[in-house]
C-alpha positions in Angstrom: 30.2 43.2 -7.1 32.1 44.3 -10.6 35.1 42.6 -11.2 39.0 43.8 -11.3 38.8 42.9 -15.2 35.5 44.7 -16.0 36.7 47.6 -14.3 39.8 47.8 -16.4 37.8 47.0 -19.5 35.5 49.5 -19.5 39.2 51.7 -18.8 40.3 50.8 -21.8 37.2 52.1 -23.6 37.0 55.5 -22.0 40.4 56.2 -23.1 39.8 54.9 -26.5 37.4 57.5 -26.7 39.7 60.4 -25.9 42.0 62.1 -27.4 45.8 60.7 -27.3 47.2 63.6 -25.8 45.0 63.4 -22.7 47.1 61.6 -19.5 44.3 61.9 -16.8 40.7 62.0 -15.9 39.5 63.1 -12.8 35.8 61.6 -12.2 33.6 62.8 -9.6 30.2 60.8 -10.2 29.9 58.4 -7.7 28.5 56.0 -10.2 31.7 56.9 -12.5 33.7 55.9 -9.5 32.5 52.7 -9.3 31.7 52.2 -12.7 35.6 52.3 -13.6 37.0 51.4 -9.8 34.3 49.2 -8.3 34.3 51.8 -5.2 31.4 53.0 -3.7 30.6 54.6 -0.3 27.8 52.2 1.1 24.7 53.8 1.3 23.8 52.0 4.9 27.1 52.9 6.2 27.7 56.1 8.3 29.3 57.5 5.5 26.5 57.6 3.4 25.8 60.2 1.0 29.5 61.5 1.0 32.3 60.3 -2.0 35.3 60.1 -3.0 36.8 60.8 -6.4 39.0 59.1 -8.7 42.0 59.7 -10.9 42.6 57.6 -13.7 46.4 58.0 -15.5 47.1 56.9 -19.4 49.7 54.5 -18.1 47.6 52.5 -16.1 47.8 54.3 -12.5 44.6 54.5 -10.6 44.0 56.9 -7.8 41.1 57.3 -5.3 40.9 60.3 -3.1 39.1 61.0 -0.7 38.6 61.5 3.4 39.4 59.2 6.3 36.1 58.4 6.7 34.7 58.2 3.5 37.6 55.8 2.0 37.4 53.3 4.6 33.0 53.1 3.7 33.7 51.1 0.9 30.9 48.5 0.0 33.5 46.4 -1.6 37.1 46.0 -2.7 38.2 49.0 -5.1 40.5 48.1 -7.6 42.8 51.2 -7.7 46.3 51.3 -6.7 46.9 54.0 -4.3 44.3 56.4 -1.8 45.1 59.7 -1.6 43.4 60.3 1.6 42.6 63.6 4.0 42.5 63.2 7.6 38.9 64.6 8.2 37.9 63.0 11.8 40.5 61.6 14.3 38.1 61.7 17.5 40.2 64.4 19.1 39.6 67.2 17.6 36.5 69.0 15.9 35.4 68.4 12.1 35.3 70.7 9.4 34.0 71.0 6.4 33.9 67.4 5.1 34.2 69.1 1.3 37.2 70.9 2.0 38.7 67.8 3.3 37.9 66.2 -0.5 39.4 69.3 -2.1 42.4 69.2 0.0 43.0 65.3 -1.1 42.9 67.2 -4.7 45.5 69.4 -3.9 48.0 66.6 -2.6 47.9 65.3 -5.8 47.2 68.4 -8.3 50.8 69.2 -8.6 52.0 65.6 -10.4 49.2 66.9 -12.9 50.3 70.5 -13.8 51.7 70.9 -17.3 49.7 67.5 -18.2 46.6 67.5 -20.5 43.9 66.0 -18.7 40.2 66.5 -18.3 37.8 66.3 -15.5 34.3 65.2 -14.8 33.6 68.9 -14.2 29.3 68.3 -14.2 29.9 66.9 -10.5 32.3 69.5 -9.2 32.5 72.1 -7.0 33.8 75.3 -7.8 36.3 75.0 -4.9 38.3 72.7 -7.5 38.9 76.3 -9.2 41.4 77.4 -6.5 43.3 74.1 -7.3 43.3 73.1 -11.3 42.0 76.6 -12.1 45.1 78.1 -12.7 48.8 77.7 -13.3 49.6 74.7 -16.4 45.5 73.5 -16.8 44.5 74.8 -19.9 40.9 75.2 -20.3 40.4 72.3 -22.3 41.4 69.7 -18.9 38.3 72.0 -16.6 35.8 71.7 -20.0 32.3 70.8 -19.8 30.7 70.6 -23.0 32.4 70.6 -26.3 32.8 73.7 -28.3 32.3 76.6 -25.7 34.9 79.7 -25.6 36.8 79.8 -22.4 37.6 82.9 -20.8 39.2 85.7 -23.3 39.7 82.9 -26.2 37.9 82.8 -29.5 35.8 80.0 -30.3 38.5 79.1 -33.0 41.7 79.3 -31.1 39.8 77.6 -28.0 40.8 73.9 -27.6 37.9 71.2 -27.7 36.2 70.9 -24.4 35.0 67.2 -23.5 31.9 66.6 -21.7 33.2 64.0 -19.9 30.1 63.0 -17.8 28.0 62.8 -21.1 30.5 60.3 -22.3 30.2 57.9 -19.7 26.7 57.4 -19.8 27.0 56.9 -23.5 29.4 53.8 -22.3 27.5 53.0 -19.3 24.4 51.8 -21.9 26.3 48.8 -22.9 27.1 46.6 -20.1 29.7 44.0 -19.2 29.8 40.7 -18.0 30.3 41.4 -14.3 27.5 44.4 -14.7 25.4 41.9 -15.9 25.7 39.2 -13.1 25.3 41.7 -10.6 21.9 43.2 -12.5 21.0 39.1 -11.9 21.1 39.2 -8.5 19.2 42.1 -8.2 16.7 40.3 -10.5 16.4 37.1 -8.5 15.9 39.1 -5.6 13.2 41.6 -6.9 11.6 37.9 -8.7 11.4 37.0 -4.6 9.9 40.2 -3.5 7.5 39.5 -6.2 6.4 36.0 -5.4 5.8 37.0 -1.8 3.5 39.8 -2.8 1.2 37.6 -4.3 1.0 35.4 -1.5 -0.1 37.7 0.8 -2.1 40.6 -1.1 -5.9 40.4 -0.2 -8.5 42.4 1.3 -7.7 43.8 4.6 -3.5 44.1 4.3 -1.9 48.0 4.5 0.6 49.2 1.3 2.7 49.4 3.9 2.5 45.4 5.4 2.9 44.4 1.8 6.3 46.7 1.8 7.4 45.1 4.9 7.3 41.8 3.6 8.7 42.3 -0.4 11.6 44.3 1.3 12.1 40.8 3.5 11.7 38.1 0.9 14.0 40.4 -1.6 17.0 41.2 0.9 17.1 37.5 2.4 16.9 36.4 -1.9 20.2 39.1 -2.5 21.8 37.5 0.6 23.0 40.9 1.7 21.7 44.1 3.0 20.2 46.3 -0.1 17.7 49.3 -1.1 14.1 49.0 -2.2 12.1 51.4 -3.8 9.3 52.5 -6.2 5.5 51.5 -6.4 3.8 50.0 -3.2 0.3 51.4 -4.0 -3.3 50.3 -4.9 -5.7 51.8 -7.3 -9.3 51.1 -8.0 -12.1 52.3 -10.4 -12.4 55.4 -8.7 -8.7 56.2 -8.7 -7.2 54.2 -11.4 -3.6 55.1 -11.5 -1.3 55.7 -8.0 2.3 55.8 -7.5 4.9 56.3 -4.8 5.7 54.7 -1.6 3.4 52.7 0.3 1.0 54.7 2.5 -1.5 52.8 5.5 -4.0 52.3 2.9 -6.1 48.9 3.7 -6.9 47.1 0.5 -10.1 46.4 -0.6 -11.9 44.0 -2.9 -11.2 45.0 -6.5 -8.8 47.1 -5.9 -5.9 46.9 -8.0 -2.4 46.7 -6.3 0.4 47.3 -8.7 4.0 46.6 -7.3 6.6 48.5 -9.4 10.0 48.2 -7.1 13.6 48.1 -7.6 16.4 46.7 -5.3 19.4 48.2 -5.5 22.9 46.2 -4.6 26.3 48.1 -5.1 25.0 50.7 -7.0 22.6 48.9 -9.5 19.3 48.0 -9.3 16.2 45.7 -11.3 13.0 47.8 -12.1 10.0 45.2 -12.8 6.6 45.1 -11.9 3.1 42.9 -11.9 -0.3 44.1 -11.5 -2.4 42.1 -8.6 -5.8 41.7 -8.1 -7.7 42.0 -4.6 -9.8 39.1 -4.4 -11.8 38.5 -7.8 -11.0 41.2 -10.4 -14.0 42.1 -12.7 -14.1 41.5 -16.5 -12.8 44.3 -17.7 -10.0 44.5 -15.5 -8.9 41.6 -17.0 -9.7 42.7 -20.0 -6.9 45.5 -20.4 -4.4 43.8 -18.2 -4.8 41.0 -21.0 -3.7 43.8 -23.8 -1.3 44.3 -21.4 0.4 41.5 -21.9 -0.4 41.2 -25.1 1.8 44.9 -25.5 4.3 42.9 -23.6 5.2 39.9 -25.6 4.4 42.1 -28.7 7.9 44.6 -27.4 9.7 41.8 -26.3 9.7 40.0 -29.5 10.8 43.4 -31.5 13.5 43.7 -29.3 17.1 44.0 -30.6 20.3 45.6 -31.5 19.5 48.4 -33.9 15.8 49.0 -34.0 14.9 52.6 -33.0 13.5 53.5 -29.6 10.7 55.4 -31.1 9.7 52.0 -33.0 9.7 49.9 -29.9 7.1 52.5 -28.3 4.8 52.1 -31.3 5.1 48.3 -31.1 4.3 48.3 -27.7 1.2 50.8 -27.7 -0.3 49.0 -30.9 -2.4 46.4 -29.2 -4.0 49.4 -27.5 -4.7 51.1 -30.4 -6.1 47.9 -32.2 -8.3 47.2 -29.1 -10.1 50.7 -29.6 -8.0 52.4 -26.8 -5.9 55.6 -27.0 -2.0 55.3 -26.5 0.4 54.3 -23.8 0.1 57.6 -22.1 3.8 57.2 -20.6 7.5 55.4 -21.9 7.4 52.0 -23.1 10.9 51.5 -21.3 13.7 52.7 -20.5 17.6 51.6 -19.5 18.5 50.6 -16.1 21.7 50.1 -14.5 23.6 52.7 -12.1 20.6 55.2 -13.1 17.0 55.1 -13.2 15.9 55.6 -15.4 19.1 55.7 -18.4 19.2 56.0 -22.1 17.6 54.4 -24.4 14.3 55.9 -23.5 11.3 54.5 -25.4 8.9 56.8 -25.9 7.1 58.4 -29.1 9.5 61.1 -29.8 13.0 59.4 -28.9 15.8 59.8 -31.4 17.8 56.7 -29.1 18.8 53.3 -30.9 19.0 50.2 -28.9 22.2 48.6 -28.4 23.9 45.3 -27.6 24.1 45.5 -24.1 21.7 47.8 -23.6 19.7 46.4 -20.3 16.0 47.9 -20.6 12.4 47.6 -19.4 9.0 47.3 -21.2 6.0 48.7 -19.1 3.0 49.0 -20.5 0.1 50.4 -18.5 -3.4 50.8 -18.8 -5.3 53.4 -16.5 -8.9 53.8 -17.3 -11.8 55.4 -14.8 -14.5 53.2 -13.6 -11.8 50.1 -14.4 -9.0 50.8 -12.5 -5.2 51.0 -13.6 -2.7 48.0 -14.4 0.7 47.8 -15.2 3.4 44.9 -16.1 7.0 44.3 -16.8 10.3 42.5 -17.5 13.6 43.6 -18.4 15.5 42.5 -20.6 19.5 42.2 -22.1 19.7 43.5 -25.9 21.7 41.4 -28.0 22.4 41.8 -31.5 19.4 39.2 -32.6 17.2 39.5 -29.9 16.9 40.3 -26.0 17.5 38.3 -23.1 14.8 38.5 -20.5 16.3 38.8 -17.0 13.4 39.2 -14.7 11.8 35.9 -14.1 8.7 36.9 -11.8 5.5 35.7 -12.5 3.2 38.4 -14.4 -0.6 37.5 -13.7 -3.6 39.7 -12.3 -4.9 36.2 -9.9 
């Protein structure tokens, strides 16, 4: 879970980023709200799917509103200091609309906010927030957007700046903190586990779907706690050399190819790694590309670090491939992970991203050739200002 201090951190730096005449933010993301308050509603809970929002105050205050229901979902201890909560279910009387009941926590709390600059995390609201902070002391800067967009009747250059709010999070969310990091770890070490029992158990005869069973064991009982797993569960052969996706009843068969590329996801964040594995003895030329595979692998990680360009690490990565005669990584060399996947930087041939420290990222490169079969491998990794910290620890080999 984050912690108390890296929530108020990362505070800290989202005001240093705003103007000094702005008192509140009002975020609506769920990954904003836990980004900043550690809250989220658990996925597995009967809650799931619904959110809260928060409201963050210059002077420290921290608000999270929400309903009944929704509040009391938390997957762990938020660190705010007061709910604004909407009664939404009492199991007397019948429901209504569970969005309403959000708005209406809103509108307990909109008037301490009138006649205060503020500005709101408008790309995840609803329109119903109009009715509310629409009118009457919220200037059209505190409801912005984007920057530099007219509002209403107003001139371009009498309109204040508008602040796109949600843009500037992700921006922050690139660079993680210590408590980010730790939890990334344990979604590691138990993505490592779903790993190591996939290769003892692939061979001729199991389903996609048996092999899912079992990662999706090894990696929850390695978290310690109950979790999500996605992402690739499938097998490809020479015939059909790439395949994605969840897994399907498929039976493997010899020299098929099964390439597990999964994520487990705990409080909010999540690993993203993967291993090519043979089915019973690959051929020659199997091993052949998974080789400049690896050698695309260790030739990314070693580039790695604080200031290089996206774009370069993509060319870095796709070189043994071109040296070995074949055409280019035909998709991203990487990408960010944390709260989103995938996130910025995204490395790929065209990227105007630069890596930064604390940027957590992948590198995946992927061969897929007919008459082969497909392969693909990869670690993540912690960019620091001299290097990168490899955080996956699973064992990449095709046998």
């Amino acid at each position: 879970m984050l912690s108390k201090e890296g929530c108020l951190s990362r505070r800290k730096r989202l005001w240093n980023e705003l103007p000094a005449d702005i008192e509140w933010i009002l975020l609506a993301d769920p990954r904003s709200v836990l980004y900043f308050s550690n809250f989220l509603v658990n996925p597995l809970s009967f809650s799931g799917g619904e959110r809260c929002w928060l409201l963050l105050e210059r002077q420290g205050k921290a608000s999270l509103l929400g309903d009944n229901f929704s509040i009391r979902s938390a997957s762990a201890e938020p660190f705010i200091d007061e709910e604004i909560v909407e009664k939404w279910y009492d199991h007397k009387h019948s429901i209504g609309n569970r969005d309403h009941a959000l708005v209406a926590a809103l509108k307990q709390v909109a008037p301490s906010l009138k006649d205060r600059p503020g500005v709101i995390e408008t790309e995840w609201m609803p329109s119903a927030i109009l009715g509310v902070m629409g009118h009457g002391g919220f200037s059209c800067s505190e409801v912005a957007s984007s920057k530099n967009e007219s509002c209403g009747s107003e001139s371009k250059e009498s309109a204040p700046a508008r602040i796109a709010l949600g843009s500037l999070v992700r921006e922050l969310r690139r660079q993680k903190e210590p408590d980010e990091i730790e939890l990334l770890k344990l979604c590691m070490k138990a993505t490592d586990a779903g790993h190591a029992r996939a290769k003892e158990i692939i061979k001729p005869g199991i389903s996609e779907f048996e092999i899912y069973r079992e990662v999706q064991n090894a990696a929850l009982a390695a978290a310690g706690r109950p979790g999500l797993v996605y992402g690739d569960f499938r097998a490809n052969n020479a015939a059909m050399p790439k395949a994605g996706g969840l897994p399907t009843d498929y039976v493997l068969k010899e020299q098929d190819i099964f390439v597990l590329d999964y994520s487990v996801v705990l409080h909010g964040y999540r690993s993203d790694f993967t291993n090519a594995y043979a089915v019973g003895e690959p051929t020659s030329d199997q091993q052949k590309i998974f080789n400049i595979c690896l050698e695309c692998l260790h030739a990314g990680a070693e580039y790695l670090k604080a200031g290089v360009s996206a774009k370069s690490v993509y060319e870095t990565v796709t070189k043994p491939m071109l040296d070995a005669g074949y055409p280019a990584l035909g998709h991203h060399a990487g990408h960010g992970i944390g709260l989103g996947h995938p996130e910025s930087p995204i490395l790929v041939p065209e990227s105007t991203d630069t890596l930064l420290s604390g940027d957590v990222v992948t590198l995946e490169p992927g061969m897929y050739i007919e008459g082969i079969g497909g392969v693909r491998i990869e670690h993540n990794y912690l960019i620091t200002e001299t290097g990168a910290e490899q955080l996956s620890n699973h064992e990449i080999s095709l046998t």
